[in-house]
N, C-alpha and C positions, 0 to 999 in steps of 0.2 A: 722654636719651643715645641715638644710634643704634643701632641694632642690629648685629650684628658682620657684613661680608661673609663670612663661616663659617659652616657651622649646625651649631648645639648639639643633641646627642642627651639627652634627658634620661634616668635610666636609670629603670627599674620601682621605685618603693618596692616593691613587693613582693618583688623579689630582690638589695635590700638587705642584704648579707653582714654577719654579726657580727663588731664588731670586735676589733683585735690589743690587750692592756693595752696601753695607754699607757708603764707603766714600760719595759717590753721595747723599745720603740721608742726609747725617749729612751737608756738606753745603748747604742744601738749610732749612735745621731743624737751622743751626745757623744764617741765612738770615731772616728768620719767626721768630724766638724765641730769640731776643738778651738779654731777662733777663736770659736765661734758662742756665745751666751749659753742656760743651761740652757733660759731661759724661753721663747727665740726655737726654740729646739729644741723643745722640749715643746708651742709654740703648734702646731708645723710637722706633727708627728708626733699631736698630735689632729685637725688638718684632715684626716691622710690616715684615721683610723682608720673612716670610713664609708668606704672604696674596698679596703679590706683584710681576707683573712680565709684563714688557714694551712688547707691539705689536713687531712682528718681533725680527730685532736682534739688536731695539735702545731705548732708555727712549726717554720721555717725555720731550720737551721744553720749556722752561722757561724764554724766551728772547725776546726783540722786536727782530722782523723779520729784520729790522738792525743789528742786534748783535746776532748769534748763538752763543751758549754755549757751549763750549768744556763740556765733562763729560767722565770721565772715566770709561769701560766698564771692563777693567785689567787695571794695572801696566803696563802692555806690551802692552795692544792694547786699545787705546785710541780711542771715536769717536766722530766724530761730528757731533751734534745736528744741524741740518737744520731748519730754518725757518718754513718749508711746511709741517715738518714730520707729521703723522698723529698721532693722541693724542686717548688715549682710559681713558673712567674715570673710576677712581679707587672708590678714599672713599673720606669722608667730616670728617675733625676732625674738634669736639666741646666740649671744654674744660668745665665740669661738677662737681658742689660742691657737689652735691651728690648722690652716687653711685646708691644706691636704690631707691631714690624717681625720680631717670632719667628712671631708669628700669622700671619701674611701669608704668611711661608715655607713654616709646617708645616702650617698649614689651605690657604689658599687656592693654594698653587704644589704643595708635596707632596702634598697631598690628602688630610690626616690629620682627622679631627672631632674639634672638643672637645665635651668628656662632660660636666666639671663645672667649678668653679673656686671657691677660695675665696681673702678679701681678709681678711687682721689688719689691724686699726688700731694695736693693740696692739703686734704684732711686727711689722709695718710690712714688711709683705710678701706675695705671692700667688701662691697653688701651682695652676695649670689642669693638669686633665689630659685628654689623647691619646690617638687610639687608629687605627688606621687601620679604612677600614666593613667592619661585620661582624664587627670583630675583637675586641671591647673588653676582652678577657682580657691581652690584648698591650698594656700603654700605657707613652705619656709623661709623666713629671711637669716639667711647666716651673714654674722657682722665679725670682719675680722680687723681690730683695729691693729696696723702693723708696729705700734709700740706696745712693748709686753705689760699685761696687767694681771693681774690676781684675781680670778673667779672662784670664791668660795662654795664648793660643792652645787650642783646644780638644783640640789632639790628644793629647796628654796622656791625653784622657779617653778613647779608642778611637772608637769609633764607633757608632753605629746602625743595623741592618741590617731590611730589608722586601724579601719578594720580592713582584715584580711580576706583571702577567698579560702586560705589553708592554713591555720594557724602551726599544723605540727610542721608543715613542707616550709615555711615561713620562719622557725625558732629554728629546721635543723640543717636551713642557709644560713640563717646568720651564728650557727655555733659552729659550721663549716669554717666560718670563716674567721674565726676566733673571738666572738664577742661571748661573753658571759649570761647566762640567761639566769636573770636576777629571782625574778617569778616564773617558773615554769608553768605552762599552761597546762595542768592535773586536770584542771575541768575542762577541757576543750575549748574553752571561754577565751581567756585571759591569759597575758605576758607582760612582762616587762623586759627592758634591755636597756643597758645606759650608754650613750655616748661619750667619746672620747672624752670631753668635756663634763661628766657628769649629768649631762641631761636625761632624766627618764621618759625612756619613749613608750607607751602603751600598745598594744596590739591588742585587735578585740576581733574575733570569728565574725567573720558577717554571715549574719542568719541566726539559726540554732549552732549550738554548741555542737561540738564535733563529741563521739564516745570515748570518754578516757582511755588511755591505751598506753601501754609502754614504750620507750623508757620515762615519759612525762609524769604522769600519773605516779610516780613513786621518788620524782626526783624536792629533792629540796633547795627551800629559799635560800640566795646567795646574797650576801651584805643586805643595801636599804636597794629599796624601789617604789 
């Protein structure tokens, strides 16, 4: 098999994080996912449990702050999720009809690395994950399930936001490369771009805004973003 025009970061075993139980994950995978089958959830939700592991000694809450949610930590030692607790982000899953032509977008146009990936044969599916360099605390979970489904337009889902170090050098790689630049960034600021998939990905200048300049600054909005 070739090797991918991407390159893979492999990450340290050694700081290999402890994983989230399994059960915690699968209800809240069956709360999100009620077409999805327990098994095809529970496959999904142990592939990610090497890439996962809560601040301190609690997960993440998932509750109006009227209503904490018990989650179990063991069998034996149960805890409960406070309102207040502090949250760290993990990953964004976005469910992808196709494998390679997401990879082309979000590695080789956008510029993201992938880190790891795994294949069920089982569950007949495969979750790669993203990170843009440097950052791998920030990632992507692309889910591709390999029987064909119907994803109704992506924006539904919001979007995905990265700030840049050059926003113009940044929109005019990836119109290099044939992506559409939805929202062109007029103000030095701000972009959109959508992937294969319809997913809106956001691009924000890090820092101050960069000075409007041409051909941005006069180009116009293309479809939705």
């Amino acid at each position: 098999m070739a090797e991918p025009a991407h390159r893979v970061v492999r990450a340290n075993a050694r700081e290999r994080p402890s994983p989230i139980p399994l059960r915690s994950l699968a209800i809240f995978q069956r709360a999100l996912n009620p077409g999805r089958s327990d098994s095809v959830m529970a496959a999904q939700a142990n592939a990610r449990t090497s890439a996962i592991r809560p601040p301190s000694a609690v997960l993440n809450h998932f509750s109006h702050p009227a209503h904490p949610v018990m989650l179990a930590a063991s069998d034996q030692h149960p805890i409960l999720i406070k309102a207040n607790t502090r949250m760290k982000y993990l990953h964004t899953m976005v469910r992808v009809t196709d494998i390679d032509a997401s990879l082309d977008f979000y590695c080789n146009k956008l510029g993201l690395e992938e880190l790891r990936r795994y294949d069920s044969d089982a569950g007949r599916f495969t979750l790669v994950f993203l990170a843009a360099p440097g950052d791998s605390s920030a990632q992507v979970e692309l889910t591709h399930n390999w029987d064909p489904e119907e994803y109704d337009g992506g924006r539904n889902f919001g979007h995905l936001a990265y700030a840049v170090d050059d926003i113009y050098a940044t929109c005019q790689r990836l119109q290099d490369g044939g992506v559409t630049i939805n929202r062109p960034p007029r103000d030095g600021h701000m972009a959109f771009v959508r992937s294969p998939d319809g997913i809106s990905i956001e691009l924000l200048q890090s820092g101050d805004a960069l000075e409007p300049c041409e051909p941005w600054k006069s180009m116009e909005n293309i479809g939705q973003w």
